[in-house]
C-alpha positions in Angstrom: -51.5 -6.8 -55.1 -51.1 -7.4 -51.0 -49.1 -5.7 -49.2 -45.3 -7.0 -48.1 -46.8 -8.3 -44.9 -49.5 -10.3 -46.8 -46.0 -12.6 -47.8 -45.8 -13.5 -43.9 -49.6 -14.8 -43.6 -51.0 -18.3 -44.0 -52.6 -19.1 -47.5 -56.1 -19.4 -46.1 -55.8 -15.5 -44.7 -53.9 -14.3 -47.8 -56.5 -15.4 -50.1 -59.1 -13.5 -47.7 -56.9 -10.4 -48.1 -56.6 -10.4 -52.1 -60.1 -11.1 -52.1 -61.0 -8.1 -50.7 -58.7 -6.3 -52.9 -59.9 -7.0 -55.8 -63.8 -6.6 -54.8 -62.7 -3.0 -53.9 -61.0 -1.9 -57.3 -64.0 -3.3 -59.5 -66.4 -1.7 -57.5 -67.9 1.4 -58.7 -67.2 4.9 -56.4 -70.8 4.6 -54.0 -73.3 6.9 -54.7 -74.3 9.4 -52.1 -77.0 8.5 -49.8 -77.9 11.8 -48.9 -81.2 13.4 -49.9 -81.3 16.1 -52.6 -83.5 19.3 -51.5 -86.9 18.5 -51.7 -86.4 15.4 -53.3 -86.8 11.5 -51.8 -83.9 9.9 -50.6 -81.6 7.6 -53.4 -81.4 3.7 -53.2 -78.1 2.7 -52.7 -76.3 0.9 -55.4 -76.6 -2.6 -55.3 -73.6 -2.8 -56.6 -71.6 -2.3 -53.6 -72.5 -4.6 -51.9 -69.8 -6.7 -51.5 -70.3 -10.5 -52.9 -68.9 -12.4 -49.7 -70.5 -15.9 -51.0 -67.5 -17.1 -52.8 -65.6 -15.8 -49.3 -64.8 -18.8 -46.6 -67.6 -18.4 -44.1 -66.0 -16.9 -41.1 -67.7 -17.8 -37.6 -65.0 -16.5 -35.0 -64.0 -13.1 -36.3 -61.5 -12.8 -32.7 -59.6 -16.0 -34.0 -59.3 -14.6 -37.4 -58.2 -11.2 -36.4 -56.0 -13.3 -33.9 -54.3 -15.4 -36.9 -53.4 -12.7 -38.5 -51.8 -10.5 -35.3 -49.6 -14.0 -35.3 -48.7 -14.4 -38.6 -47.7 -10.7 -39.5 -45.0 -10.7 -36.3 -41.7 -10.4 -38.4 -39.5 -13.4 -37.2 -36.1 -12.1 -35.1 -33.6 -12.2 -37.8 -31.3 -15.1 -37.6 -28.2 -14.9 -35.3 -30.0 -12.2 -32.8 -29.2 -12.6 -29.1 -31.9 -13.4 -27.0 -33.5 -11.2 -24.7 -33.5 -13.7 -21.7 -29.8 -14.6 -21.8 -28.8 -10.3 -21.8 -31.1 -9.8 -18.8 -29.3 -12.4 -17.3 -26.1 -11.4 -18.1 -26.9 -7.9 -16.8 -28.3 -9.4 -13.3 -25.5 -10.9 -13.3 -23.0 -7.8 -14.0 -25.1 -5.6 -11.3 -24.6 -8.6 -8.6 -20.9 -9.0 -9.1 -20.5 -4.7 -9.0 -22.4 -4.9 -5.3 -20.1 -7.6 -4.3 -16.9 -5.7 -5.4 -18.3 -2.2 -4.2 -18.9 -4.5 -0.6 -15.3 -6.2 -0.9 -14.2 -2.6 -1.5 -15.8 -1.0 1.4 -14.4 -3.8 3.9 -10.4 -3.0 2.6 -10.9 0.7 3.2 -12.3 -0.5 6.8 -9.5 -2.5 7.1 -7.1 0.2 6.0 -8.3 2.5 7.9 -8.1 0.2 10.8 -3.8 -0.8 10.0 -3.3 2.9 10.1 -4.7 3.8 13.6 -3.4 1.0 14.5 -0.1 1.0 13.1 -0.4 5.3 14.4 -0.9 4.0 18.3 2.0 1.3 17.8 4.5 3.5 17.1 3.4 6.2 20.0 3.5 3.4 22.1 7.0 2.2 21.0 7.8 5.6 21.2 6.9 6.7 25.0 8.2 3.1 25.6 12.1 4.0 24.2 11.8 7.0 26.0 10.9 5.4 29.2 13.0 3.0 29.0 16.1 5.6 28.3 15.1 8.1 30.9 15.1 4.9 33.4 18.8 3.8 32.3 19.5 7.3 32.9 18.1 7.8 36.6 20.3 4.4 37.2 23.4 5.4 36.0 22.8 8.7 38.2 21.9 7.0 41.2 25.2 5.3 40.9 27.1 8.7 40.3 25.3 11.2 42.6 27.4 8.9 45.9 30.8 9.6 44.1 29.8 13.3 44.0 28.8 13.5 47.7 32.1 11.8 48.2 34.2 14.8 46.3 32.3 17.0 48.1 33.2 15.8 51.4 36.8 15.2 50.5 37.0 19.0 49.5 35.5 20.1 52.8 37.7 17.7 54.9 41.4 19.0 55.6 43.8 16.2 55.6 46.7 16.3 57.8 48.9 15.3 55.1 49.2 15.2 51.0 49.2 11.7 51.8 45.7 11.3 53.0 44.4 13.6 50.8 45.8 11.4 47.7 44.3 7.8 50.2 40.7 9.7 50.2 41.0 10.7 46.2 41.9 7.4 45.3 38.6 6.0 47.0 36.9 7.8 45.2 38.2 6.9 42.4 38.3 3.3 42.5 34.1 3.9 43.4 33.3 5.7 40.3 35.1 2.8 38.5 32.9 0.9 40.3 29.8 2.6 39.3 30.6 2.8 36.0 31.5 -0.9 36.0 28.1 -1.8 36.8 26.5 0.6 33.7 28.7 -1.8 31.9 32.0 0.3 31.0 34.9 -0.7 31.5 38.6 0.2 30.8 40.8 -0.8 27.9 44.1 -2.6 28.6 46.9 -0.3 26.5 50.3 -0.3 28.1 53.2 1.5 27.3 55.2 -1.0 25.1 52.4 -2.5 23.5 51.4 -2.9 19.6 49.8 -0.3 18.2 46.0 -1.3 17.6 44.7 0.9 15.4 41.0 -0.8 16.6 41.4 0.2 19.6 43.5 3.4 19.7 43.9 6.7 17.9 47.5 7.5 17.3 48.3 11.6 18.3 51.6 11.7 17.3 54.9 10.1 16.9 58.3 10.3 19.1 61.4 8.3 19.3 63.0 6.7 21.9 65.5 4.0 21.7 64.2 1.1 24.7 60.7 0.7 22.5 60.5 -1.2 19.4 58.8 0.7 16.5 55.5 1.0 16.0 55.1 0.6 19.9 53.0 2.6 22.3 55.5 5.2 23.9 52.7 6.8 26.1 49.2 7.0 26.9 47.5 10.2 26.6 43.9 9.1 27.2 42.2 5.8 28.5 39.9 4.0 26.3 36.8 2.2 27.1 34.3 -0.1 26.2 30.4 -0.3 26.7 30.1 -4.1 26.8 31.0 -5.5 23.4 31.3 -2.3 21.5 34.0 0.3 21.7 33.2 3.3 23.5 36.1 5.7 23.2 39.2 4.6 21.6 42.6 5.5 23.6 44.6 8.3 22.9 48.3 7.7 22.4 51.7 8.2 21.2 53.3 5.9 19.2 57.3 5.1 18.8 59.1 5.7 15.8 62.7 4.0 15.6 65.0 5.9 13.5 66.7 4.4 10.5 69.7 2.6 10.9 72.7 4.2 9.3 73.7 3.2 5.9 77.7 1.5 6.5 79.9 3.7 4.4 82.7 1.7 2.2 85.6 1.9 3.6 88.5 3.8 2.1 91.5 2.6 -0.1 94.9 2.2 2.0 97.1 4.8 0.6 
C-alpha cells in the first residue's frame, strides 16, 4: 500500500511509487555478495534485479524528484490567514506604536514646557504685586512724612496763645486730610440727627434724649471712611432710643 502522502501525488507518480512497492515485497531477501574463506566469490541473484521495463522511462530524474517535492506539500487548510496580510498588519501595528511613543514624547515636552513656564509666571506676578504694593506704600508715605515734620515743628514752636496753638493744629490737620484724600480716602458724612445706616455705621450703644427722633444718631464716637467705592471703617455711634409713650389710664367713676 502507499503511504498517506502517496494520496496527494499525481496518478503518473503514484503508479511509480506502488510500483516499486510491490517489486520490493516479491523479491527474494539478496544473497550476500561477500566471499566465503577460501572460496570464489557468489553471483548475485538475478532475481533482484529489479524489472524497470514495464516502468515509464524516466529521462529527467531532477523534474521527477521535483514533481513530487510539489505534489506532497500539504495544502494550507481552508480558512487559514495568510502570512502576507499578518506581516502587514504587524508593520503596521509597530509603525502606529513609533508614532504614538513620538506623539507621547512631544506632550511630555510640552508639559514640561507649561510648567516652567507657568513656575516663571507666577514669580513674575508675584515680585510684580509686591512691587507694585511696596510702591503704593512709599507714596502714601511721602504724603505723610510732611504732616509729621509739621507736628514736629508745632511741638517745638511755643505759641503765644491757646489760640494759635489750636490755628497751627488745625493746619495740620486739614493737610493730613489732604494727603489722605489723594491715597483716595475720604470721610463719611454721619451727622448727629441722622438715620441710623447700619451700612455704614456700627451702633455702640443706645441713649435717650427727647429733641432726636428714634432710631436717630445721638452722637458720633468715631468717623468713618471710605477707600474709593468700598467701605473702609464704618463709623462708630450712638443711637437714640425714644421712650414709650405712656399708656392713658381710664378715668375714674364720679362718686
Amino acid at each position: 500500500m502507499p503511504s498517506n502522502g502517496a494520496s496527494y501525488l499525481s496518478p503518473r507518480i503514484n503508479q511509480f511509487l506502488i510500483n516499486i512497492e510491490h517489486s520490493m515485497k516479491e523479491s527474494p531477501k539478496p544473497k550476500s555478495t561477500q566471499p566465503e574463506p577460501g572460496g570464489e566469490p557468489q553471483e548475485v541473484d538475478p532475481a533482484l534485479d529489479l524489472n524497470l521495463d514495464e516502468f515509464e522511462e524516466v529521462k529527467d530524474l531532477q523534474a521527477l524528484a521535483d514533481e513530487i517535492a510539489e505534489s506532497t506539500l500539504e495544502p494550507a487548510p481552508a480558512g487559514a490567514p495568510s502570512a502576507e496580510p499578518q506581516e502587514a498588519s504587524l508593520d503596521n501595528a509597530l509603525k502606529r506604536i513609533a508614532e504614538l511613543e513620538k506623539l507621547e514624547a512631544e506632550h511630555k515636552d510640552r508639559h514640561h514646557r507649561l510648567l516652567a513656564d507657568f513656575a516663571n509666571h507666577r514669580s513674575r506676578v508675584a515680585r510684580e504685586t509686591q512691587l507694585a504694593v511696596t510702591l503704593a506704600e512709599k507714596k502714601l508715605l511721602l504724603e505723610l512724612l510732611p504732616v509729621v515734620d509739621n507736628f514736629e515743628r508745632c511741638l517745638s514752636f511755643t505759641a503765644a496763645s491757646v489760640e494759635d496753638f489750636h490755628n497751627g493744629v488745625g493746619l495740620i490737620y486739614k493737610q493730613l486730610l489732604e494727603a489722605l484724600r489723594k491715597a483716595g480716602v475720604e470721610g463719611l458724612e454721619v451727622k448727629v440727627g441722622d438715620p441710623f445706616d447700619a451700612m455704614h455705621a456700627e451702633a455702640l450703644t443706645t441713649t435717650t434724649q427727647p429733641g432726636l427722633p428714634d432710631g436717630a444718631v445721638a452722637s458720633v464716637f468715631e468717623r468713618g471712611y471710605r477707600l474709593r467705592d468700598q467701605l473702609l471703617r464704618p463709623a462708630r455711634v450712638i443711637v437714640n432710643h425714644a421712650p414709650a409713650a405712656p399708656e392713658p389710664q381710664p378715668e375714674s367713676r364720679g362718686q
